[in-house]
C-alpha positions in Angstrom: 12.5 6.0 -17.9 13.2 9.7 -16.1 11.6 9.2 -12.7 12.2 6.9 -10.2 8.9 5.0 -9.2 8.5 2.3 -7.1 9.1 -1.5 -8.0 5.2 -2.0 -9.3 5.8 -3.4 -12.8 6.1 -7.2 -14.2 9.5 -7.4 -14.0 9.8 -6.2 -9.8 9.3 -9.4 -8.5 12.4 -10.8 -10.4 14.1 -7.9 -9.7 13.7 -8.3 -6.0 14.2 -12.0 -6.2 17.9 -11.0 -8.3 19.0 -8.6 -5.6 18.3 -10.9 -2.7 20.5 -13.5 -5.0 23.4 -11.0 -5.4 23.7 -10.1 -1.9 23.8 -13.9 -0.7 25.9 -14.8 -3.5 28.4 -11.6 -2.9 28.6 -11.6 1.3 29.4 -15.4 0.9 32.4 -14.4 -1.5 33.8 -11.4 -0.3 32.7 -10.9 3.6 31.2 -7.7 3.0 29.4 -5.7 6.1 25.9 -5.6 6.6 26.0 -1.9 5.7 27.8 -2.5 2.7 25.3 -4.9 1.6 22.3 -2.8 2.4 23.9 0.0 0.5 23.9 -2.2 -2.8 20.7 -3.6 -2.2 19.2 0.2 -1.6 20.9 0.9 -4.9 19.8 -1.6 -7.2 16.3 -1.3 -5.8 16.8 3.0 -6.7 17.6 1.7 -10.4 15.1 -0.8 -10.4 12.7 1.4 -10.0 13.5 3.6 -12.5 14.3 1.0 -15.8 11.4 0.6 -17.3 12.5 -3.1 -18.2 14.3 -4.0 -14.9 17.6 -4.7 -14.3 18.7 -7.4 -16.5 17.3 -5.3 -19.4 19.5 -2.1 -18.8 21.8 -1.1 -21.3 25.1 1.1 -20.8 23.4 3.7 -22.1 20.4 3.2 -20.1 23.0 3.2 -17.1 24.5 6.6 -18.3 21.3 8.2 -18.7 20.0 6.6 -15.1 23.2 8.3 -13.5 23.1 11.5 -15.5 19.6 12.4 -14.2 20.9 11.6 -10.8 23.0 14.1 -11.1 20.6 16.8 -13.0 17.8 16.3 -10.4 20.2 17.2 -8.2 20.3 13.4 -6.2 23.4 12.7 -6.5 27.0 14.6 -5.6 30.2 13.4 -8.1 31.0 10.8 -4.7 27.7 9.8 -4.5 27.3 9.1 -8.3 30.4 7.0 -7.9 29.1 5.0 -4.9 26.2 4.4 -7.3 28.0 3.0 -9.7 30.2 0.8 -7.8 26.9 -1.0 -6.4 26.0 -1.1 -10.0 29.2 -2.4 -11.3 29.3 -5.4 -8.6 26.2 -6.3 -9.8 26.3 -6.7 -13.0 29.8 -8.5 -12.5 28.6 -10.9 -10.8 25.5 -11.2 -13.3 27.9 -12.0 -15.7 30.1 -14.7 -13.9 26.2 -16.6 -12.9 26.0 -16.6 -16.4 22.5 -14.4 -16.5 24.3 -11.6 -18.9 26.9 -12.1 -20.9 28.4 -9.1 -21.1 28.7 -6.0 -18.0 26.9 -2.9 -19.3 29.0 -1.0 -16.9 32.2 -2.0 -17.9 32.6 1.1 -20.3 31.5 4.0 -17.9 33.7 6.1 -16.3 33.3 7.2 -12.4 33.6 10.7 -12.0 36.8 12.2 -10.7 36.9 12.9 -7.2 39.1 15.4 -5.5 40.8 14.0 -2.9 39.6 15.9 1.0 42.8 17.4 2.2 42.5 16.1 5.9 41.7 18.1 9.0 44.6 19.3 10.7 46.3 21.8 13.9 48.6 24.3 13.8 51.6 23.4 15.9 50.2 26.2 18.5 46.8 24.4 18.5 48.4 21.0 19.2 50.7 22.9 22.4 47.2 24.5 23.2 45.5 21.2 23.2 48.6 19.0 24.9 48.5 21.8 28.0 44.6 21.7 28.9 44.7 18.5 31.0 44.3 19.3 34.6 47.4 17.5 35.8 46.6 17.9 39.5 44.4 14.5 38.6 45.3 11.0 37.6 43.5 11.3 34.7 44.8 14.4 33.5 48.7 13.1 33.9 47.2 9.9 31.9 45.6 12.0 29.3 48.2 14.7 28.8 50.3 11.1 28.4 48.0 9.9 25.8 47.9 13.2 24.0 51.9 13.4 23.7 52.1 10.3 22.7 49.7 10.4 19.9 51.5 13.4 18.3 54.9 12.0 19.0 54.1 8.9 16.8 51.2 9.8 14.8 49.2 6.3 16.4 45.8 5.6 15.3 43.6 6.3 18.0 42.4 2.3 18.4 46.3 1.8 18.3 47.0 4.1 20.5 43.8 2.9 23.5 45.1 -0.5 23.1 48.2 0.0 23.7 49.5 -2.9 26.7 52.4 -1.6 29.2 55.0 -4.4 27.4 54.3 -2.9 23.9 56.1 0.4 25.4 59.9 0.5 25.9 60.9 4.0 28.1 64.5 3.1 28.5 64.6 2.3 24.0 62.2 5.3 23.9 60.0 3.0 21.1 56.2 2.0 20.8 56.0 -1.5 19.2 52.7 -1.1 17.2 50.0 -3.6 15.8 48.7 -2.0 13.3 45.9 -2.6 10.1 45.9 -6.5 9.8 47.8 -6.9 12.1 51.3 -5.6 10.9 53.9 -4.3 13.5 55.9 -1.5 13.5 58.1 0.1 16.1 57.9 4.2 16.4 60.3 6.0 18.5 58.3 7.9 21.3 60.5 11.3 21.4 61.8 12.8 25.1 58.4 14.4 26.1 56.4 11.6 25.4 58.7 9.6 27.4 58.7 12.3 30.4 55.3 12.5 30.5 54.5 8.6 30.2 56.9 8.0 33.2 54.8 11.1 34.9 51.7 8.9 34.6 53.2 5.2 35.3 54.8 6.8 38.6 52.1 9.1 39.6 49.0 8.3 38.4 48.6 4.7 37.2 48.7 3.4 40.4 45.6 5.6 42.0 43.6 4.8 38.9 43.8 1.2 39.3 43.5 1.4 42.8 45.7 -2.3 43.1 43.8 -4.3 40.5 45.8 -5.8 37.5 45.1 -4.4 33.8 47.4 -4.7 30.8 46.4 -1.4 29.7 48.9 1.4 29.2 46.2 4.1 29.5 43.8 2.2 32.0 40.4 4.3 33.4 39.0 4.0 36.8 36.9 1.3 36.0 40.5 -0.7 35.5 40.3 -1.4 32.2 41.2 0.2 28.6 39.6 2.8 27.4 37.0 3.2 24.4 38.5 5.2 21.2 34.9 6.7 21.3 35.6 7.8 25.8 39.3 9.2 24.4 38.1 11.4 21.9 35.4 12.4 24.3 38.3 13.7 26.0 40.0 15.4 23.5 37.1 17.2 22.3 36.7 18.5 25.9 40.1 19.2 26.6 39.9 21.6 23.1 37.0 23.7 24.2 39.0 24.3 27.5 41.6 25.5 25.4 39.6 27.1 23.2 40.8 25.6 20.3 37.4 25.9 17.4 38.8 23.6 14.8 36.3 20.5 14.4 38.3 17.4 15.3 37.9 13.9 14.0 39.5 10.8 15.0 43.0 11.3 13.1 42.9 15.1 13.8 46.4 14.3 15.9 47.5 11.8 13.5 47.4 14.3 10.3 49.2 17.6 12.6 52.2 14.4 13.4 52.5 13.8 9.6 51.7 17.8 8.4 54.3 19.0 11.1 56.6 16.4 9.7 56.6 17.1 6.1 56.3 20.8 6.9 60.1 20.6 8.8 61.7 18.5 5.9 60.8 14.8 6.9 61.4 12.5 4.1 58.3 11.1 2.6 59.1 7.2 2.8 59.7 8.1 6.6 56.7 9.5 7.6 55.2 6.4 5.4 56.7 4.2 7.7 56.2 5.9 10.9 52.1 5.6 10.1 52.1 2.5 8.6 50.6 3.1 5.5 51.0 0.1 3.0 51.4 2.3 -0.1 53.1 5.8 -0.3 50.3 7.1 -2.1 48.2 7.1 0.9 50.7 9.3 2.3 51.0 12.0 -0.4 48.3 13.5 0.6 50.4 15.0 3.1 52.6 16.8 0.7 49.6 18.7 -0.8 48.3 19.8 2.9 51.9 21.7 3.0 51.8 23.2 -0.4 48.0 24.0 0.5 50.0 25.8 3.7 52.8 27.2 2.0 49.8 28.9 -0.4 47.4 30.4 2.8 50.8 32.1 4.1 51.5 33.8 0.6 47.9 34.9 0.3 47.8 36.3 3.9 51.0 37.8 3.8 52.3 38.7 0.3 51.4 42.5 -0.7 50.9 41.2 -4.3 48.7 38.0 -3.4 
């Protein structure tokens, strides 16, 4: 063992034969994607090569030792190692239930703790930067500046947000009646300037986009239907250069400033929880340490003593 080599010994062809068996056997049980499965298959095949008695051999230490030299030939990042041994673990779980092993040689070894990414966010000036740069002499601008106050009014998911339907929307309630992550609803109150600028766009720009034809869609494009999430944040990432905003922005970019700019003016946790949906409030204590993370930057940049 020490190097990974490829699948050439005695024991490869049963190897291959056992992999093929648990990705069957695990995609009928649990509905896993096709890159999922790949992934697992890619890593068995990664330790396959590299036990010198294949997998059904492997010991926990052999699976500690496989793992540490990951990391000392410098393969493998403390999230990668992890993914690693998730693949790993799956396997050898279901091993056990087929009755080939009988007992997990990964049920002892401990993943290595991840720091949690703080996510991407905008300063409240970025997000005024960014809601201003539509050109609003055009239909589209009025429906994108429209889109882009709404987002950060509710802190939608972008797919929640681009298939959004005209009855899911109440102006005169000012709420957004949301179906969210399997297929859960909740209602979000728009605020006033989302509301303004959605009635800007129903009255003055809908119409000439759809030149007559029907479409559900809030937010429709010329084309008359709804857009992509990939064409909107095509949009958004345009509409930032214009206003020359550098910060690199990602699908929830909107989503975390809604929730940062909440908990950073005193919003009560369990609110914003509720306001993005998330199942479990862990999820959305994350957004407690992007303050504090804030609260730190404005002590080191403008403390004499930081």
């Amino acid at each position: 063992m020490g190097t990974i080599a490829p699948m050439e010994t005695a024991h490869s062809e049963k190897d291959r034969e056992l992999i093929e068996r648990f990705a069957d056997g695990i995609w009928l049980e649990r509905g896993l994607s096709a890159n999922t499965l790949a992934s697992y298959q890619s890593d068995l095949r990664h330790l396959a090569g590299w036990c010198e008695g294949g997998l059904m051999a492997a010991s926990r230490a052999d699976l500690q030792a496989y793992l540490a030299s990951l990391v000392t030939e410098g393969q493998a990042q403390p999230r990668t190692s992890a993914r690693r041994l998730s693949s790993l673990r799956q396997f050898y779980q279901w091993a056990v239930r087929e009755g080939l092993m009988d007992k997990d040689p990964t049920a002892l070894i401990e993943a290595p703790r991840l720091g949690r990414p703080l996510p991407k966010t905008l300063s409240e000036q970025q997000v005024e930067d960014l809601l201003l740069a539509p050109d609003l002499s055009r239909p589209e601008g009025l429906r994108d500046r429209g889109m882009l106050e709404l987002l950060y009014a509710t802190g939608l998911r972008v797919s929640e947000l681009v298939g959004l339907s005209v009855d899911q929307v109440s102006l005169s309630q000012g709420l957004v009646r949301v179906i969210g992550k399997g297929g859960k609803e909740r209602l979000v109150p728009m605020g006033e300037q989302a509301i303004e600028w959605i009635e800007r766009f129903v009255r003055a720009g809908r119409a000439e986009l759809l030149h007559g034809r029907p479409c559900e869609a809030l937010f429709p494009t010329r084309r008359g239907g709804g857009m992509t999430r990939q064409a909107f944040w095509y949009r958004i990432k345009k509409h930032a250069r214009a206003a020359g905003i550098g910060v690199e922005l990602s699908p929830h970019t909107l989503r975390h400033a809604f929730a940062t700019h909440l908990v950073n003016h005193g919003a009560d946790l369990r609110v914003v929880q509720l306001l993005l949906g998330h199942s479990s409030l862990s999820t959305t204590q994350i957004y407690t340490h992007v303050a504090r993370e804030r609260l730190k930057a404005l002590h080191r940049s403008h403390h004499p003593r930081a």
